[in-house]
Wavefront OBJ file of the C-alpha trace (Angstrom):
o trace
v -134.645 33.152 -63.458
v -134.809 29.878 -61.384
v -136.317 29.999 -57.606
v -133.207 30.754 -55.277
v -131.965 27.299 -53.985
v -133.387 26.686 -50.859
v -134.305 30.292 -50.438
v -130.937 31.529 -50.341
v -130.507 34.245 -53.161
v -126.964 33.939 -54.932
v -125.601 37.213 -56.716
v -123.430 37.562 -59.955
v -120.115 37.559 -59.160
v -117.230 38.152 -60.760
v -114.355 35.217 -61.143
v -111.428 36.799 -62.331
v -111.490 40.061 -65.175
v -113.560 39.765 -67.565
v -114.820 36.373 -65.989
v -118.888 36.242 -64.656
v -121.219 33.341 -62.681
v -124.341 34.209 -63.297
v -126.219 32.189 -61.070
v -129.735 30.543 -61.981
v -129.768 32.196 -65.197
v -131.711 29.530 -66.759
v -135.449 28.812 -66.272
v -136.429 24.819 -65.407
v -138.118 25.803 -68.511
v -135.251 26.541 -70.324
v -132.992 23.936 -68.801
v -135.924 21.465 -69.500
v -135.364 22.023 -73.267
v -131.699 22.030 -73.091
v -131.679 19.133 -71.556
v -133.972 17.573 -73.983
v -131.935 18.904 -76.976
v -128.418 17.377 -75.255
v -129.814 14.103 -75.710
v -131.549 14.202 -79.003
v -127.842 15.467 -80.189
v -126.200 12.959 -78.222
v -127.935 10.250 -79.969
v -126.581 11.512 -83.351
v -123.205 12.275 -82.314
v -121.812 9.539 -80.149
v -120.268 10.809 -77.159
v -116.922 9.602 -76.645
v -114.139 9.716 -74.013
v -111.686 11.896 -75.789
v -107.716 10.297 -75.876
v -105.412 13.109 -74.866
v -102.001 13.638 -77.005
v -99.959 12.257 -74.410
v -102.010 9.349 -73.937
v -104.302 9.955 -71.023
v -107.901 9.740 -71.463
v -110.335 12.217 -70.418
v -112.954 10.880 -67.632
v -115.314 13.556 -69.205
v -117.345 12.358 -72.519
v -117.706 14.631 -74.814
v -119.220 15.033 -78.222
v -119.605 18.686 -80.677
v -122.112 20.666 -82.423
v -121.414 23.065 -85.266
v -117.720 22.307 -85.758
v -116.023 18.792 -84.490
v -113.548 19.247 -81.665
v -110.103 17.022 -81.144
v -107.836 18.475 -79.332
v -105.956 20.922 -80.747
v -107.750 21.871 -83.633
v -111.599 22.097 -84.962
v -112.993 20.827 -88.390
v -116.172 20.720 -90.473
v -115.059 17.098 -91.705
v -117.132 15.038 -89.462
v -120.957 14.149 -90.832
v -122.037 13.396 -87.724
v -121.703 16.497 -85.557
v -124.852 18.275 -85.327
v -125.444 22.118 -86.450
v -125.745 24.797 -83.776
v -129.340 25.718 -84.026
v -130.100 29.463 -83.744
v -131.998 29.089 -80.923
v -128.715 28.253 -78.767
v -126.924 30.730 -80.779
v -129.523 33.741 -79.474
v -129.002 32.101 -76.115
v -125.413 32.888 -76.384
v -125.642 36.050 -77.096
v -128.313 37.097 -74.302
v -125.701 35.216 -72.223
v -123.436 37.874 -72.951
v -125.221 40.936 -72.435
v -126.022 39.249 -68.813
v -122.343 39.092 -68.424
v -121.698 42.536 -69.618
v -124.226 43.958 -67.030
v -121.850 42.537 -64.513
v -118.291 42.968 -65.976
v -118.263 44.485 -69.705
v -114.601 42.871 -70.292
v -116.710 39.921 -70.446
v -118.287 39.777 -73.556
v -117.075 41.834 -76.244
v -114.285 41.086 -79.158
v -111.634 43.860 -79.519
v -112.963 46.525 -81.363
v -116.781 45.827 -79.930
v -118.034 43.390 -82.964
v -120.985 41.142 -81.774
v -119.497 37.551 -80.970
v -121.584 34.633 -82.940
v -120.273 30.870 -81.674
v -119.707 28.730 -84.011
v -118.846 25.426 -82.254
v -120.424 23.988 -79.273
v -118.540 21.537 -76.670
v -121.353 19.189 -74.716
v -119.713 17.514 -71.899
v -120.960 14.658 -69.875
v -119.699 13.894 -66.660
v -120.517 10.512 -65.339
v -119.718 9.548 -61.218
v -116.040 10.474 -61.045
v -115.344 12.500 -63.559
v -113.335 15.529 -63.578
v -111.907 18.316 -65.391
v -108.045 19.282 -64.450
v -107.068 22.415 -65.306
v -106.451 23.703 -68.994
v -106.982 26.732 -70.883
v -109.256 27.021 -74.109
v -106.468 27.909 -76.575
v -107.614 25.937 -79.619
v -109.745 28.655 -80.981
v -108.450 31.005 -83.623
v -110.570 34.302 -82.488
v -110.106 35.693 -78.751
v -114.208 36.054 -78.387
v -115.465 34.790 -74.972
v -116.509 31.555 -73.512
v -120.290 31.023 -72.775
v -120.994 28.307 -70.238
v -124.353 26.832 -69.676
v -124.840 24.002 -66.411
v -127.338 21.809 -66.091
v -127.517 18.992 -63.764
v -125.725 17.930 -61.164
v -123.655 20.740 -59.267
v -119.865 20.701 -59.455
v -116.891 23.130 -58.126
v -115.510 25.301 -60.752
v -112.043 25.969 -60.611
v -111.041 29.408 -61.814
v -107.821 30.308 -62.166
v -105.209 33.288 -63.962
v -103.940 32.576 -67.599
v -100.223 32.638 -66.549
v -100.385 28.959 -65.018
v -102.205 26.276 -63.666
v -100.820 26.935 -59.308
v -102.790 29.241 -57.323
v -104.577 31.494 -57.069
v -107.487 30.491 -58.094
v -111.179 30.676 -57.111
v -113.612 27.694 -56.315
v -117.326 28.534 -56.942
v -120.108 25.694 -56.959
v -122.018 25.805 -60.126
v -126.212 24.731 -59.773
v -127.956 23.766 -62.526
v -129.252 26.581 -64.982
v -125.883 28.438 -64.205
v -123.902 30.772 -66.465
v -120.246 31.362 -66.783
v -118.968 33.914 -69.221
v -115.122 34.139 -69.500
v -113.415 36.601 -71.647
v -110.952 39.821 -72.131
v -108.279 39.699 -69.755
v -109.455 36.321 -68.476
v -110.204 34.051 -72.062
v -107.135 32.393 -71.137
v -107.487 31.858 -67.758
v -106.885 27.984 -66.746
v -109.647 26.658 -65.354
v -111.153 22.957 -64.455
v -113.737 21.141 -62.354
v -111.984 19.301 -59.411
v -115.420 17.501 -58.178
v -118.550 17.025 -59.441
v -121.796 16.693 -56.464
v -123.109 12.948 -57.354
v -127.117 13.042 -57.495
v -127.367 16.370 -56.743
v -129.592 17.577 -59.694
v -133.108 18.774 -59.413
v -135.338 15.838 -58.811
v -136.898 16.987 -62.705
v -133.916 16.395 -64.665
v -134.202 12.670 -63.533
v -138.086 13.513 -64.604
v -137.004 14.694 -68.116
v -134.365 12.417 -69.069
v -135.768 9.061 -67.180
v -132.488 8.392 -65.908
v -129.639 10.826 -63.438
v -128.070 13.096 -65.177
v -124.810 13.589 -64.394
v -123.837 17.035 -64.842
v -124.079 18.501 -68.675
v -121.893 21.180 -69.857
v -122.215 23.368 -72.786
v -119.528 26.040 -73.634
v -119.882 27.818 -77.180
v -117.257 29.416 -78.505
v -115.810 30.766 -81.932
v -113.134 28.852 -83.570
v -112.436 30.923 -86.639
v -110.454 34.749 -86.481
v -112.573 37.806 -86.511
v -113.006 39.027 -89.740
v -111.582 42.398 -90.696
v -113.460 45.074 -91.092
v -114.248 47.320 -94.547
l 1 2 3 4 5 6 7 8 9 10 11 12 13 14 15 16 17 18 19 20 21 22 23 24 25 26 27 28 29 30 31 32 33 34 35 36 37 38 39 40 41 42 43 44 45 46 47 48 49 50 51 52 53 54 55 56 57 58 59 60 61 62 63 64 65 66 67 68 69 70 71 72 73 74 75 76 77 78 79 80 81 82 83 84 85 86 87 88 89 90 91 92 93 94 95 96 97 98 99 100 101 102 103 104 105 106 107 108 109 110 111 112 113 114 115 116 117 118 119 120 121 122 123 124 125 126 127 128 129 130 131 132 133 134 135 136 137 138 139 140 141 142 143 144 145 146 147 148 149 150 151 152 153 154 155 156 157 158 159 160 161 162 163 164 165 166 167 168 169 170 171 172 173 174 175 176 177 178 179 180 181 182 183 184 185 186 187 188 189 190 191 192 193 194 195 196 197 198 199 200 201 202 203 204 205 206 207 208 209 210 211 212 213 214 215 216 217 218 219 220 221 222 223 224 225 226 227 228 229
């Protein structure tokens, strides 16, 4: 666990059913070698603004690990997108039983079977970027969403999965934060409406050489469950 920010102590809480922020559930430590890893990756698999299918463009790059994202479908076509290494993998998973200590809906499949990501999404948001509202409905299995910040801090936007209007609930996400959305809430819409310019620990400039922006991984698994016997 991080030191408290500013000496104020922040407790789990929960977001929505089945929905957890964790906060400063990542070590400097940890988020040191995260942050480390996002660029050696990001060097290999070129970033990009993503086009949208009606034609808007996302203000968010993005780029993948494990499987390569577009919207509306993942692939294992694309050369360049990096593996997920186990390491992040066995991150995901202690992730979850975090979650689970707070809201079990959060972090199981139906039927209990252990949830292993295979498909990472790294985002990067520059000054201005934003999220607006969406669901994460392009995956084939109904396991949970692990969410790692690092960075600069943002407002999450959580919302229900019936539409994108209230309510919802705004929480402000600090580096070496965890979000963990699943069971009644994997569907839930949910966005980030602003991001905190320059508000990152002084050491992320220290480890990267340059601001961060804020840095956003979510792992998830993209293929069905497979059935049991």
């Amino acid at each position: 666990m991080t030191e408290p920010l500013f000496g104020v102590h922040r407790e789990p809480s929960l977001l929505g059913p089945g929905a957890v922020h964790v906060p400063d559930w990542m070590s400097r430590e940890q988020q040191e070698y995260l942050l480390r890893a996002c660029a050696d990756w990001a060097a290999v698999a070129a970033p990009r603004s993503i086009v949208l299918p009606g034609g808007g463009r996302m203000s968010v790059r993005t780029f993948s690990l494990g499987r390569h994202w577009s919207p509306y479908r993942y692939d294992d076509d694309d050369a360049a997108t990096p593996p997920i290494p186990d390491w992040l993998v066995r991150a995901a998973r202690t992730a979850l039983t975090s979650a689970a200590a707070v809201d079990p809906r959060s972090a199981v499949l139906d039927g209990g079977d252990p949830c292993t990501p295979d498909a990472a999404l790294v985002n990067l948001y520059g000054r201005g970027a934003t999220m607006g509202l969406h669901q994460d409905r392009d995956e084939a299995s109904p396991a949970p969403v692990v969410s790692f910040s690092l960075g600069d801090a943002c407002t999450f936007r959580f919302g229900t999965p019936e539409h994108r209007g209230r309510p919802y609930t705004d929480v402000r996400l600090e580096s070496g934060d965890l979000v963990v959305f699943g069971g009644p809430s994997r569907m839930a819409f949910h966005g980030v409406p602003k991001v905190f310019d320059s508000t990152a620990p002084s050491w992320c400039r220290e480890v990267l050489g340059a601001e961060p922006g804020r840095v956003n991984i979510t792992l998830r698994m993209t293929r069905p469950p497979t059935l049991g016997g």
